[in-house]
ZAVOGU-170812 format. One record per residue (C-alpha): residue number from 1; residue in three letters; z, y, x. Coordinates in Angstrom, 2 decimals. Each point is the difference from the previous one (the first is absolute). Example, Ala and Ser with C-alpha at 12.3 -4.5 7.8 and 13.67 -1.06 7.14 Angstrom:
2
BABA seq type       z       y       x
BABA   1  ALA    7.80   -4.50   12.30
BABA   2  SER   -0.66    3.44    1.37
This chain:
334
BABA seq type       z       y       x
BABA   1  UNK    0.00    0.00    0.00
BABA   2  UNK    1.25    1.98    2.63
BABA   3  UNK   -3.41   -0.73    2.09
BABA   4  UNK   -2.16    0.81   -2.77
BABA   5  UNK    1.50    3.27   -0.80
BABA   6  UNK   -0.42    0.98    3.69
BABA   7  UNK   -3.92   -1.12    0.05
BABA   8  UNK   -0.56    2.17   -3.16
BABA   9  UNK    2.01    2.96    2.02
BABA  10  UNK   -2.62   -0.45    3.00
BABA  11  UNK   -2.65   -0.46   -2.40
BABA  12  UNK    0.69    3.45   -1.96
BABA  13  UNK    0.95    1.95    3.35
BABA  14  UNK   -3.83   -1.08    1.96
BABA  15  UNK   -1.66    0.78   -3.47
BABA  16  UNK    1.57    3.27    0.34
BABA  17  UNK   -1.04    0.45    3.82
BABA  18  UNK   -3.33   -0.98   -1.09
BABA  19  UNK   -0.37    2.15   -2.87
BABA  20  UNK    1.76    3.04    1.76
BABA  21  UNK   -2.26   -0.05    2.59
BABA  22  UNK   -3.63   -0.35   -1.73
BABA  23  UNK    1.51    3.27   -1.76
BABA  24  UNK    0.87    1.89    3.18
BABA  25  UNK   -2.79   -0.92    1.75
BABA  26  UNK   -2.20    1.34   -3.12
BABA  27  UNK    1.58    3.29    0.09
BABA  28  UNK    0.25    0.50    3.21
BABA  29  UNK   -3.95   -0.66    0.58
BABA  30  UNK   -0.32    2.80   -2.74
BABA  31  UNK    2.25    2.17    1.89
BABA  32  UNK   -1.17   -0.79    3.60
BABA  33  UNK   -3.91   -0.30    0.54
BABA  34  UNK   -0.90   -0.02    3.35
BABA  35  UNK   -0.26    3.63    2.21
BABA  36  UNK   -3.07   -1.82    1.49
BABA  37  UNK   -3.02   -2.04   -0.99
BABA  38  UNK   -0.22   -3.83   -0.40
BABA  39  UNK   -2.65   -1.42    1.69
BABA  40  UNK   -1.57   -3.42   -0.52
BABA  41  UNK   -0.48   -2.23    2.76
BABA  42  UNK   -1.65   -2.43   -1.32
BABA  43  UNK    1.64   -1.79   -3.28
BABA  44  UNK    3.21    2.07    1.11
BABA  45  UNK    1.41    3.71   -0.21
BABA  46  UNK    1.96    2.04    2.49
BABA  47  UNK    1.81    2.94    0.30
BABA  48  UNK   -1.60    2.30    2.02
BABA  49  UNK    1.36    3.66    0.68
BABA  50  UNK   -1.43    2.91    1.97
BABA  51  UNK    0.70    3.23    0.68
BABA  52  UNK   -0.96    2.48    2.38
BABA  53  UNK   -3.56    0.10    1.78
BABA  54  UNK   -1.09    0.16    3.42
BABA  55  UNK   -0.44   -2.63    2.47
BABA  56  UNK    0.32   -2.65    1.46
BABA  57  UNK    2.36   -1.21   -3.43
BABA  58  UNK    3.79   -1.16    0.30
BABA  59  UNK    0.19   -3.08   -1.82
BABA  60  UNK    3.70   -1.48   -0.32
BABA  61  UNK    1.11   -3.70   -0.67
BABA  62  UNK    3.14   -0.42   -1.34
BABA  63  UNK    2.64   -2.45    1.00
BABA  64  UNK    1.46   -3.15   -1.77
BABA  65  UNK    0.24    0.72   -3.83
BABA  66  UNK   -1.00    3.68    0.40
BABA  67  UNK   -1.74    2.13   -2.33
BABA  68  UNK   -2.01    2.41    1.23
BABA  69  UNK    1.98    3.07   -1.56
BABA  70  UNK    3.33   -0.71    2.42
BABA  71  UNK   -3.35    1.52    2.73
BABA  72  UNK   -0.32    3.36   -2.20
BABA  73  UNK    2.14    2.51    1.85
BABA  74  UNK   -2.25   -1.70    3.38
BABA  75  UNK   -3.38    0.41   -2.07
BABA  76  UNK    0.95    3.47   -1.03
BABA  77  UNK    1.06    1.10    3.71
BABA  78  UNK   -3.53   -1.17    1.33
BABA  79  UNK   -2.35    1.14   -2.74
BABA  80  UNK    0.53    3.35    1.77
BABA  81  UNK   -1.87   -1.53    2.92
BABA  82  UNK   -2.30   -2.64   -1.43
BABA  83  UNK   -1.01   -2.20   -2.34
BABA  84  UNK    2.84   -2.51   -1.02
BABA  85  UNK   -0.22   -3.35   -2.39
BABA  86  UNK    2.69   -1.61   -0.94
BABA  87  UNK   -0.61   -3.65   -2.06
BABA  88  UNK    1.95   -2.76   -1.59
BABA  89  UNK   -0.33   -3.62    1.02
BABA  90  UNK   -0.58   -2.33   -3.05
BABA  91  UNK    2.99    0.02   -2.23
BABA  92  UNK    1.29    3.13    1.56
BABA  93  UNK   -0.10    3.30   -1.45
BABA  94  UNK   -2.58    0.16   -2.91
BABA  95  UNK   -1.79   -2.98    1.40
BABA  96  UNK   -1.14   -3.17   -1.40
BABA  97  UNK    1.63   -3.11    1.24
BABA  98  UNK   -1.82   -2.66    1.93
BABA  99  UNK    0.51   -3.66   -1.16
BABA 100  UNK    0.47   -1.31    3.34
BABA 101  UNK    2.33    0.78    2.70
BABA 102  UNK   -0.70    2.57    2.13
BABA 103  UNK   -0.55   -0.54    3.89
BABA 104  UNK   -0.83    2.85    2.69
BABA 105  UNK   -3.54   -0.74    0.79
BABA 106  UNK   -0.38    0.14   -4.44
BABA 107  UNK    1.73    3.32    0.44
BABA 108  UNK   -2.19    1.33    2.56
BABA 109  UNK   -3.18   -1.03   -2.11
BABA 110  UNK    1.25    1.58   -3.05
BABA 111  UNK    0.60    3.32    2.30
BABA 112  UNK   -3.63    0.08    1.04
BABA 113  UNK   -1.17   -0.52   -3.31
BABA 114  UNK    2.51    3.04   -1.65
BABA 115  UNK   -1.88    2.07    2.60
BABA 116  UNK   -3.06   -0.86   -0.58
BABA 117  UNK    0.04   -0.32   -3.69
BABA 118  UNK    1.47    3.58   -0.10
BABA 119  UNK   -2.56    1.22    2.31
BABA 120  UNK    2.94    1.63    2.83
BABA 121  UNK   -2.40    0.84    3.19
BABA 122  UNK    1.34   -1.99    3.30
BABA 123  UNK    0.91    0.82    2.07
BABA 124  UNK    4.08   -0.81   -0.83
BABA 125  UNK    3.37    0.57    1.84
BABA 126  UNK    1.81   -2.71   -1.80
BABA 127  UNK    3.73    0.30   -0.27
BABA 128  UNK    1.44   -2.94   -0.36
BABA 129  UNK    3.88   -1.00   -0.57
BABA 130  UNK    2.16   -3.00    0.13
BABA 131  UNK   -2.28   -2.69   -1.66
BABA 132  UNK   -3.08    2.91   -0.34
BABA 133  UNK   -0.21    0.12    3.56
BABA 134  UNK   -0.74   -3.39    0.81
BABA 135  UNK   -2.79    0.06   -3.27
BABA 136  UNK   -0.94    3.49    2.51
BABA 137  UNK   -0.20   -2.30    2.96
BABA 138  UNK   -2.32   -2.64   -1.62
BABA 139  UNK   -2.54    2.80   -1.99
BABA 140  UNK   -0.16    1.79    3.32
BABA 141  UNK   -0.55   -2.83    2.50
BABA 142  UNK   -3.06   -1.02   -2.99
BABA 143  UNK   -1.53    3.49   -0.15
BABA 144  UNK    0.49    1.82    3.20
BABA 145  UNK   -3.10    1.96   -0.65
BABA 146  UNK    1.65    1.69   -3.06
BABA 147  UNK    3.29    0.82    1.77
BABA 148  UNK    1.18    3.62    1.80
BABA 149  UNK    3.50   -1.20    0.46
BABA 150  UNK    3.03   -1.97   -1.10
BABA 151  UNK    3.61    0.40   -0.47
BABA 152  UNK    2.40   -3.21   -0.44
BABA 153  UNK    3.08    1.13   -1.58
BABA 154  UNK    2.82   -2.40    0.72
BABA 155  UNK   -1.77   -2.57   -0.19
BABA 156  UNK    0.56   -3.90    1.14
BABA 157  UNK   -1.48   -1.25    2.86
BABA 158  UNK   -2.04   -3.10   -0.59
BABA 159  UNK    2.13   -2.31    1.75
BABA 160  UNK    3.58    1.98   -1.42
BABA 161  UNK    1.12   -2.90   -2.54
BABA 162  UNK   -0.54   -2.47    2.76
BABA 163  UNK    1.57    0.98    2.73
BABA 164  UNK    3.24    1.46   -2.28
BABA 165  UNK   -0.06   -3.44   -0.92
BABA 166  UNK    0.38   -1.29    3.05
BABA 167  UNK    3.31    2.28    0.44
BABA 168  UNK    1.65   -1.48   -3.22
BABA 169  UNK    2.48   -2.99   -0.18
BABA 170  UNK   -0.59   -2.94   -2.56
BABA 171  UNK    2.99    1.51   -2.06
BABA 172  UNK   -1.85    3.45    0.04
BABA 173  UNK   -2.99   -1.21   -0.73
BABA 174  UNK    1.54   -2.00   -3.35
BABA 175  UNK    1.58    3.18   -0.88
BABA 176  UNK   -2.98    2.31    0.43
BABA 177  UNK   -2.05   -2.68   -2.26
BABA 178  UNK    3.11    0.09   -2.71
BABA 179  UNK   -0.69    3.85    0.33
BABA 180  UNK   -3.24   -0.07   -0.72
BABA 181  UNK    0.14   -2.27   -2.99
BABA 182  UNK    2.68    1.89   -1.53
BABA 183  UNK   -2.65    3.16    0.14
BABA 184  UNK   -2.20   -2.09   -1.53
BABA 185  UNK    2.06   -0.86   -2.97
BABA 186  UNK    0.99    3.71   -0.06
BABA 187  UNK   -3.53    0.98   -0.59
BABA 188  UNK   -0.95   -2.36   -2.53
BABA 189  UNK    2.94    1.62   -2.43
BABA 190  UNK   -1.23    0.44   -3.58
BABA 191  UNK   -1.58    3.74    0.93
BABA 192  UNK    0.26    1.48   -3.76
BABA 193  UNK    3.68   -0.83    0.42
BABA 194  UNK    0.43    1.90    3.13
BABA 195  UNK   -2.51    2.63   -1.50
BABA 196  UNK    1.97    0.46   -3.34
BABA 197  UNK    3.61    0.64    1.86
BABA 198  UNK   -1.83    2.66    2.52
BABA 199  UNK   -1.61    1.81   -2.97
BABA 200  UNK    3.46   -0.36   -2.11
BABA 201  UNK    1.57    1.64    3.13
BABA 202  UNK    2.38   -3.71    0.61
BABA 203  UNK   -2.21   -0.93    3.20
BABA 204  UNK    0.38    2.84    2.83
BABA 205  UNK   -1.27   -1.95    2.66
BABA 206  UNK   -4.16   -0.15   -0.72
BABA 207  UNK    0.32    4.07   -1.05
BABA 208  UNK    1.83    0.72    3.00
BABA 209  UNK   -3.14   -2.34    2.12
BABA 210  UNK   -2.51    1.53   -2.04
BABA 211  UNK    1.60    3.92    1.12
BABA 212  UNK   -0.32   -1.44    3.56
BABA 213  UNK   -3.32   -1.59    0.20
BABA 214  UNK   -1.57    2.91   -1.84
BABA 215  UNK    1.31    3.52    0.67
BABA 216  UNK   -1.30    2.55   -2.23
BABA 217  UNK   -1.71   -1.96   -2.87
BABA 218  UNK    1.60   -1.32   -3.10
BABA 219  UNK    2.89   -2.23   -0.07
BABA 220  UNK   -1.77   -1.71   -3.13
BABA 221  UNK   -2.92   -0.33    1.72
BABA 222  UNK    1.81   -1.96    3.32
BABA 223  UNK    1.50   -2.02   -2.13
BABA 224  UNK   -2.93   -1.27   -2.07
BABA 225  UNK   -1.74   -0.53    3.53
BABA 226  UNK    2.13   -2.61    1.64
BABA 227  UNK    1.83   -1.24   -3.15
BABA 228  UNK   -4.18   -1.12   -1.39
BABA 229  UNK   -0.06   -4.19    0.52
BABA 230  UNK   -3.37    0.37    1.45
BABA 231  UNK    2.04    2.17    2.69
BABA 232  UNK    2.37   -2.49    0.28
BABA 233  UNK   -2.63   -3.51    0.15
BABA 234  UNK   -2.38    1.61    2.51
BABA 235  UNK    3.81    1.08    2.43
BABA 236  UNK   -0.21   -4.05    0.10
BABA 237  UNK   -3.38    0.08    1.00
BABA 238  UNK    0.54    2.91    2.61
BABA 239  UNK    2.91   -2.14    1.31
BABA 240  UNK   -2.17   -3.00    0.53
BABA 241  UNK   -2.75    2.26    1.58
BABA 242  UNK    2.75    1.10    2.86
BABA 243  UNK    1.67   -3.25    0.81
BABA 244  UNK   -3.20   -1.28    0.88
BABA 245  UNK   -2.02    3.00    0.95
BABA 246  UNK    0.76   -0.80    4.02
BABA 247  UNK   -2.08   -2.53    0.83
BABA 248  UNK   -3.15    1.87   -2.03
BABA 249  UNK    0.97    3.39    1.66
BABA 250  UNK   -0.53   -1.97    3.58
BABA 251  UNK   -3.08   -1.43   -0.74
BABA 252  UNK   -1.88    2.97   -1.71
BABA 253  UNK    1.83    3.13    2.11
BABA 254  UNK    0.42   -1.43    3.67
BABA 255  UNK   -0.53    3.48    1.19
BABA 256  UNK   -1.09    3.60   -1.26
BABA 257  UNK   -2.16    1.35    3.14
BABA 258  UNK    0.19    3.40    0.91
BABA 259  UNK    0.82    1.48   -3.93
BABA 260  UNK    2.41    2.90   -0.22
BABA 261  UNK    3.23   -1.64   -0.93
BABA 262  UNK    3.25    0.95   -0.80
BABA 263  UNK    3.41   -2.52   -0.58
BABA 264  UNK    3.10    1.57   -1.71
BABA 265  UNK    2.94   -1.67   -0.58
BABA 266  UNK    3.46    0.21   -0.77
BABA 267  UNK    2.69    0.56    3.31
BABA 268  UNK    2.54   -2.90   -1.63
BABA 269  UNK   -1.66   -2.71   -1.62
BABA 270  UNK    2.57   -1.58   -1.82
BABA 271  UNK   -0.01   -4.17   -0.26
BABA 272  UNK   -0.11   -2.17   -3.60
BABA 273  UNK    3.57    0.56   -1.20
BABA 274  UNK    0.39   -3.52   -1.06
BABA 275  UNK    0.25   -0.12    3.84
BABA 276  UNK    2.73    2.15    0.42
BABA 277  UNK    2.99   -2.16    0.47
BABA 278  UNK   -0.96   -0.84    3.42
BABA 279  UNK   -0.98    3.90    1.40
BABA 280  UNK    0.82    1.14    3.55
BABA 281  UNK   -2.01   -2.52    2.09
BABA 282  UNK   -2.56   -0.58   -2.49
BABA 283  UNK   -0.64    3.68   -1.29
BABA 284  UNK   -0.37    1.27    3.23
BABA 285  UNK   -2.83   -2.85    0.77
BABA 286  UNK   -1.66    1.31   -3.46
BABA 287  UNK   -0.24    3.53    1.14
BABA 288  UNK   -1.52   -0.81    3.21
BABA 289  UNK   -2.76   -2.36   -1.35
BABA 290  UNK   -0.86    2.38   -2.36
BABA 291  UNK   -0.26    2.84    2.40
BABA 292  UNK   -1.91   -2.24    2.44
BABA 293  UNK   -2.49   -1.19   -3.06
BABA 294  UNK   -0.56    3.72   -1.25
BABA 295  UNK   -0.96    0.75    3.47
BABA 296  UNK   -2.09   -2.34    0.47
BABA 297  UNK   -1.68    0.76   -3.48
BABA 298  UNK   -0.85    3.47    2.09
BABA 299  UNK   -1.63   -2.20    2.64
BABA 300  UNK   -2.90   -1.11   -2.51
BABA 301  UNK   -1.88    3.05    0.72
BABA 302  UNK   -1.03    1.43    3.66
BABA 303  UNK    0.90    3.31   -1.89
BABA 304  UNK    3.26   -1.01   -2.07
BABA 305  UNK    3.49    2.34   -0.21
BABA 306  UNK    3.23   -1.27   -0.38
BABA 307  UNK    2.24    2.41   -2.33
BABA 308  UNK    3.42   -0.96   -1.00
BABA 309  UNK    1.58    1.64   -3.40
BABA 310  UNK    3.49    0.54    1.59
BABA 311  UNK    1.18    0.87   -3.53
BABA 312  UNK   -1.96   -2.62   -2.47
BABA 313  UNK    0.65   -3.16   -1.48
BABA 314  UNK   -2.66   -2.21   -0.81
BABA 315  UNK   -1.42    2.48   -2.53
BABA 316  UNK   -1.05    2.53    2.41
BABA 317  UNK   -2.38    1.65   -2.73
BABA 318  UNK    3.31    1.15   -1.60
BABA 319  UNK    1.88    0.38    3.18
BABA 320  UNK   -1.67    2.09    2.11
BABA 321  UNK   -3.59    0.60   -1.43
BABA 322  UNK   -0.75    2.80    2.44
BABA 323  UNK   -0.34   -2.87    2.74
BABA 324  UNK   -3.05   -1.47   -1.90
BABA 325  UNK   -1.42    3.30   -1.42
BABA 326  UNK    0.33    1.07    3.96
BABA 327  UNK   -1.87   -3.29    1.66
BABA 328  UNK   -3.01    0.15   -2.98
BABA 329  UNK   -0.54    3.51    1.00
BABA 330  UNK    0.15   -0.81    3.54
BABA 331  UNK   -2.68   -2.72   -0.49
BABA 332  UNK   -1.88    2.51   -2.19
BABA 333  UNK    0.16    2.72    3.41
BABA 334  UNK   -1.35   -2.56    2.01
């Protein structure tokens, strides 16, 4: 008895989610239409945004999960220069999903063909961060002939999962795994629930995220960004595409000649915290592999720059924008 009246509570509470959700999303894509274009590529529609003119065109890819809006105050900076496009990945944004998950060489080829489809002249400085920059990596090791520069904006190295691997203990190792599935439970919550309790002011924690990730524009419209299930089924995808983006990364961007490069990252990279029982030792190994991985990112080019953002975490973009807008203009001098 007892059983059955707890089924029919889980029953009612996901129909709720469910219907809560088909409601908000609705409204919000009443409220919210895109500030760019959508663009087919071929069977499929991305978000494409520009602003600006001039060349040779900025064109930004975001990191894991991020919409191109959290790149506004960045695109708004440079449009006083240049031409600059922001775009959202499928699933991301105001784009449509793909139905398969997502890898970095499919994310390079979906680049090219935003670009081309929305007719942006090469040639590009491409600004890539976290996840972004090794999509950047791939799309300009495949088109060098439509590339004036790049900048990698904390970004891992190809080989970074592997050889932090290789500084964890078994028992770290289980706990980072437990970690990660835990995530992964935490982002397949019922979404209209979560959505409901932000909009009836219970939830704090996805306004307060959304006021973060998006200075300046709407609370409403943050939250109706990364609370969308699309949003939250392609973050899978995305995840998928960086675990095992290394291996691809090596094999189609060995090297990046002689273009104008620029690597900016963060001062104190800070290690998974499911690892942080065992710091000291450990931490101190992390911060030196990734400061010998991010320099060795600068290596890829004959003309690469090292920059470190002494007062950035990983989001730099939010950190201490003036050290991208600075290195794009730099690139744009010659």
């Amino acid at each position: 008895m007892m059983a059955g009246a707890l089924l029919a509570g889980c029953l009612a509470m996901g129909a709720l989610s469910v219907g809560y959700q088909a409601v908000a999303t609705g409204r919000d894509r009443r409220r919210f239409p895109p500030p760019g274009a959508l663009v087919d590529i071929g069977g499929r529609r991305l978000h494409l945004w520009r602003d600006g003119s001039g060349a040779p065109a900025v064109v930004v890819v975001t990191g894991l999960g991020a919409a191109a809006l959290e790149w506004a105050p960045v695109q708004q900076a440079l449009a006083r220069d240049t031409s600059v496009c922001l775009y959202d990945r499928p699933g991301l944004g105001w784009s449509q999903a793909r139905p398969r998950l997502e890898t970095v060489t499919g994310m390079a080829e979906d680049l090219d063909r935003v670009l081309r489809a929305g007719r942006v002249p090469p040639p590009y400085i491409v600004v890539g961060h976290s996840l972004g920059g090794m999509v950047a990596r791939v799309y300009a090791a495949r088109h060098p002939d439509r590339m004036a520069g790049l900048v990698l904006v904390d970004t891992p190295h190809d080989r970074q999962f592997e050889r932090a691997g290789q500084l964890l203990d078994s028992r770290t190792r289980t706990r980072r795994l437990a970690s990660r599935v835990l995530s992964g439970v935490r982002q397949a919550a019922p979404r209209g629930l979560v959505r409901l309790g932000a909009d009836l002011g219970i939830a704090r924690k996805p306004r307060a995220e959304a006021r973060q990730r998006y200075p300046g524009a709407p609370i409403e419209l943050g939250l109706a960004l990364q609370l969308r299930t699309r949003h939250r089924c392609s973050l899978i995808g995305e995840v998928h595409a960086l675990l095992t983006a290394g291996p691809a990364v090596r094999e189609h961007a060995p090297g990046l000649g002689n273009l104008p490069l620029t690597v900016i990252t963060r001062a104190a990279y800070q290690p998974d915290p499911a690892a942080s029982g065992r710091a000291g030792a450990g931490t101190a190994a992390a911060l030196t592999l990734w400061a010998e991985l991010q320099a060795d990112l600068a290596g890829l080019s004959t003309r690469g720059t090292l920059v470190i953002a002494e007062h950035a975490g990983h989001h730099v973009h939010r950190d201490e924008p003036e050290l991208i807008i600075r290195a794009v203009r730099q690139i744009i001098a010659g």
